[in-house]
C-alpha positions as CSV (number, residue, x, y, z in Angstrom):
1,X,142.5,-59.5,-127.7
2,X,142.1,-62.8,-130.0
3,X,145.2,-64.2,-131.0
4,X,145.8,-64.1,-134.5
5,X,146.7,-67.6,-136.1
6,X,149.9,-66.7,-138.5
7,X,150.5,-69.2,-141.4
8,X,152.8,-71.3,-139.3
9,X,154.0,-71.0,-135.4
10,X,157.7,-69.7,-135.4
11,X,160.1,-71.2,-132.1
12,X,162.6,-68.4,-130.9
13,X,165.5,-69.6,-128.8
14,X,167.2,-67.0,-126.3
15,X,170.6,-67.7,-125.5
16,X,174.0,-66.5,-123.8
17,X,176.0,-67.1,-120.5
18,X,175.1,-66.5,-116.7
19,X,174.0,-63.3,-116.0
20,X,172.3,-62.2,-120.1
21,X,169.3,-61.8,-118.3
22,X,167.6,-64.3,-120.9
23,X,164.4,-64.9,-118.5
24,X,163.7,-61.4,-117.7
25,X,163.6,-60.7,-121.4
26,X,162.1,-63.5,-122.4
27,X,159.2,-62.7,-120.4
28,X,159.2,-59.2,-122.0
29,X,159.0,-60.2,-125.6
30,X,156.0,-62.5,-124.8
31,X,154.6,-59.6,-123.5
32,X,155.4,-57.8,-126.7
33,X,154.6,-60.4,-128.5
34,X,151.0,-60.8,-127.3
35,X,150.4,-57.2,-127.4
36,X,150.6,-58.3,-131.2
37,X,147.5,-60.5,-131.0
38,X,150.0,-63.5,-131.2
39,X,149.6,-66.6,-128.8
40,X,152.9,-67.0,-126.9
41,X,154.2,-70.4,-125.0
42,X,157.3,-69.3,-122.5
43,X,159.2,-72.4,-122.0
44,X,162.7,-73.4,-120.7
45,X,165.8,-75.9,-121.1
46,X,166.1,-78.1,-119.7
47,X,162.6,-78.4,-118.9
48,X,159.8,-77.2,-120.5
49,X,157.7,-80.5,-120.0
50,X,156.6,-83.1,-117.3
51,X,159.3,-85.6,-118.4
52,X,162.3,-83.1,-119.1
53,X,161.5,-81.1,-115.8
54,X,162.2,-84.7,-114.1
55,X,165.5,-84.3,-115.9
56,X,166.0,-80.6,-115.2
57,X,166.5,-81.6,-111.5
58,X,168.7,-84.3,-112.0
59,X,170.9,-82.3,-114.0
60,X,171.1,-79.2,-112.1
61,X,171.3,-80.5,-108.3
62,X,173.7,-82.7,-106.7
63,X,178.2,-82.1,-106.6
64,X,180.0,-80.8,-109.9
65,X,180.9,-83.9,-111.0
66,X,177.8,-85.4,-110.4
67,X,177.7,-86.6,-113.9
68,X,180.4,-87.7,-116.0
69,X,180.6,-85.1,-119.8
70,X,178.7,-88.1,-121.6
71,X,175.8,-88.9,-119.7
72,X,175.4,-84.9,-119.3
73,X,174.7,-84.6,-123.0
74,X,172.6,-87.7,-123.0
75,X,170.4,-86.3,-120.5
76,X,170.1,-82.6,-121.9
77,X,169.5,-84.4,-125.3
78,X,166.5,-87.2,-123.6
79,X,165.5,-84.0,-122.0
80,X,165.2,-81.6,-125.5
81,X,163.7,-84.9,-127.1
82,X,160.8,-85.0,-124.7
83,X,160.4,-81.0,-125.0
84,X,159.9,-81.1,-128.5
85,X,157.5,-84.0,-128.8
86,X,155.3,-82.5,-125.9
87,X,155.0,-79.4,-125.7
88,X,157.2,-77.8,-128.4
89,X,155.2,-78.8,-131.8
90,X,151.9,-79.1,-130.8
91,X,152.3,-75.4,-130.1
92,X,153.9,-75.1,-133.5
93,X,151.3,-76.4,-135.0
94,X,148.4,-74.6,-133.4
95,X,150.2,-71.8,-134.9
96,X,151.9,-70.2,-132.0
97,X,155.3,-68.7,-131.2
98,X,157.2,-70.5,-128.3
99,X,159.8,-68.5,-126.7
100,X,162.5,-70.8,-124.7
101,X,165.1,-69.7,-122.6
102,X,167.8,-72.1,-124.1
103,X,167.5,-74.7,-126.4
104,X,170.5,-77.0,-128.3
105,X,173.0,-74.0,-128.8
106,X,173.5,-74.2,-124.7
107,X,173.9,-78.1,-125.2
108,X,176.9,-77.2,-127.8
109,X,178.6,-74.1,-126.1
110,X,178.3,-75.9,-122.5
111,X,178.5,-79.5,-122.7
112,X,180.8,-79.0,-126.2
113,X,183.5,-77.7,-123.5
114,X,184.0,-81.6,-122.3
115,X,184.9,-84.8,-123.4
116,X,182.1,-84.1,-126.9
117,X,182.6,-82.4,-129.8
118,X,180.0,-80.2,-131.3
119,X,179.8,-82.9,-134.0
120,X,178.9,-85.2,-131.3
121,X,176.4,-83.0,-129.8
122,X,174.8,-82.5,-133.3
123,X,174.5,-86.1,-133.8
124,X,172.9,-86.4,-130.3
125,X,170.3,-84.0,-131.5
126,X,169.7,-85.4,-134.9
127,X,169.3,-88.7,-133.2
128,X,166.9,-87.5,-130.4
129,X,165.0,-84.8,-132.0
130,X,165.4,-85.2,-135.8
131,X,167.9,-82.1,-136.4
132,X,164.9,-79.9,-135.2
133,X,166.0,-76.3,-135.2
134,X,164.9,-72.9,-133.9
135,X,163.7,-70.2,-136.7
136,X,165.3,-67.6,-135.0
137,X,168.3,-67.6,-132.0
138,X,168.6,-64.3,-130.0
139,X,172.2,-64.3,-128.3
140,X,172.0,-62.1,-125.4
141,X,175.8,-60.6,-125.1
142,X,177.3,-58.7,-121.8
143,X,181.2,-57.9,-121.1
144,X,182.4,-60.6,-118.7
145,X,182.7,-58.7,-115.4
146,X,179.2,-57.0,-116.0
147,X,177.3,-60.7,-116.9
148,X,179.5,-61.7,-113.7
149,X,178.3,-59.5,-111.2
150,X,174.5,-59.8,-112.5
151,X,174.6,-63.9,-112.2
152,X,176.1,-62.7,-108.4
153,X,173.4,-60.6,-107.7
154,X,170.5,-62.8,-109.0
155,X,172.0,-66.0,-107.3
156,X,174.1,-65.0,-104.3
157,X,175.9,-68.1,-103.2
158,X,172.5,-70.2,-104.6
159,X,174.3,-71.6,-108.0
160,X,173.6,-74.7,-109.8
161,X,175.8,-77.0,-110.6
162,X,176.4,-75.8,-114.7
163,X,176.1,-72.2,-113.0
164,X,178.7,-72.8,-110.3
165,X,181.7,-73.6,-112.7
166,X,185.0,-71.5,-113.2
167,X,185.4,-68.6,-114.8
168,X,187.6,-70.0,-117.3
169,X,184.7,-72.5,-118.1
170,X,182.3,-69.9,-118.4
171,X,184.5,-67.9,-120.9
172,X,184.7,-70.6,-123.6
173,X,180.8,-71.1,-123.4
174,X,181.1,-67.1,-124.7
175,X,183.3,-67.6,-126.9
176,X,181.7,-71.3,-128.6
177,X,178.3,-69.1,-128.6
178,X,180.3,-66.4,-130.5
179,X,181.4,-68.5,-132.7
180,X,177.6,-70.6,-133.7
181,X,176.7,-66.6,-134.4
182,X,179.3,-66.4,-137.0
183,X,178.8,-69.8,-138.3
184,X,174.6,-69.3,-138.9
185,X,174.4,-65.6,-139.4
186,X,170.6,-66.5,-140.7
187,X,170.0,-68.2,-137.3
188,X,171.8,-66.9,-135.0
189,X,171.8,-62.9,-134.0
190,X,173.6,-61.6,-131.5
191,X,171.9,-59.0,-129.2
192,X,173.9,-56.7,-127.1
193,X,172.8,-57.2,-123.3
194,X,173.6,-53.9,-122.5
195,X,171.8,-50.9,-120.8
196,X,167.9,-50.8,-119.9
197,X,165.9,-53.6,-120.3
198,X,163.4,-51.7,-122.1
199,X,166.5,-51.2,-124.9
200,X,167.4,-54.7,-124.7
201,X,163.8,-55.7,-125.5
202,X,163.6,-53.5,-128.3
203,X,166.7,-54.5,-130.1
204,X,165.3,-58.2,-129.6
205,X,162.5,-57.1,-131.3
206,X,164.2,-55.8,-134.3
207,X,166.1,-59.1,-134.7
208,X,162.6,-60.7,-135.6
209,X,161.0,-57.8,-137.1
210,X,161.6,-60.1,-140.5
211,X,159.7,-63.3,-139.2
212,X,156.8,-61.1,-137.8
213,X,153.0,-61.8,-139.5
């Protein structure tokens, strides 16, 4: 099928803690998405392009406290920087979707839990990528113990270094990603993680049914 070219390109972010299952349904609304006759770019954070995969491994390999709070951010924001400018807009602008798994609500719900504020993670991103936003955030949302023993069972003992943190960590991430969904209702929807991932898929589907061509 021949992609259709929509007015404009639209960038969906999919976000939420270990274990959502944000890459598995990533994938599966690209699929739905090109079954559309839209063109799809799948892309990730950090990474998504030669010079923030470079990044990517410095940031997710190597002891916990590999990197101090500060140059964390920096580095996920040099990263997003170098993701946008590459491989982010020209897609945009060709008039495709682009579907990444994470984007700079991760930045403020992760590295937000350190020595930053979100204020300072904003201003990291309006500095590095010009305030760039997504048109549409899907926040993938699972009970604790459930998101808990699916991050177990996809990693085993295999965890990154973000991945890898305490429990107690984790559940302020949930609860600062809660929070941007009641800030930026527009934005931000959250998606309940729950059940088959055929259901989940659907229900992502419905929460850009609106910015469809």
């Amino acid at each position: 099928m021949t992609p259709k070219i929509p007015d404009s390109g639209r960038f969906i972010t999919l976000e939420g803690g270990e274990g959502a299952g944000k890459s598995t349904q990533l994938r599966a609304l690209a699929a739905g998405l090109r079954a559309r006759g839209l063109e799809v770019v799948e892309t990730r954070e950090p990474g998504g392009s030669e010079g923030a995969e470079a990044i990517r491994t410095l940031l997710l390999t190597g002891g916990a406290d590999r990197w101090s709070p500060r140059a964390e951010a920096l580095l996920f924001a040099a990263a997003r920087a170098d993701h946008i400018e590459k491989t982010i807009r020209p897609a945009l602008a060709r008039g495709a979707w682009v579907l990444s798994d994470r984007f700079l609500d991760s930045s403020r719900a992760y590295q937000g839990q350190g020595a930053l504020s979100d204020s300072d993670i904003l201003t990291l991103h309006r500095i590095g990528s010009a305030g760039f936003l997504p048109d549409r955030t899907l926040l993938l949302t699972l009970p604790e113990a459930e998101a808990t023993g699916r991050a177990k069972a996809r990693d085993g003992d295999a965890e990154d270094r973000i991945g890898g943190r305490a429990s107690d960590f984790h559940r302020a991430v949930a609860d600062a990603f809660a929070q941007f969904a009641m800030d930026e209702p527009d934005r931000v929807r959250a998606v309940d993680a729950g059940g088959t991932a055929d259901v989940v898929t659907a229900r992502l589907m419905d929460a850009i049914k609106d910015l469809l061509p």
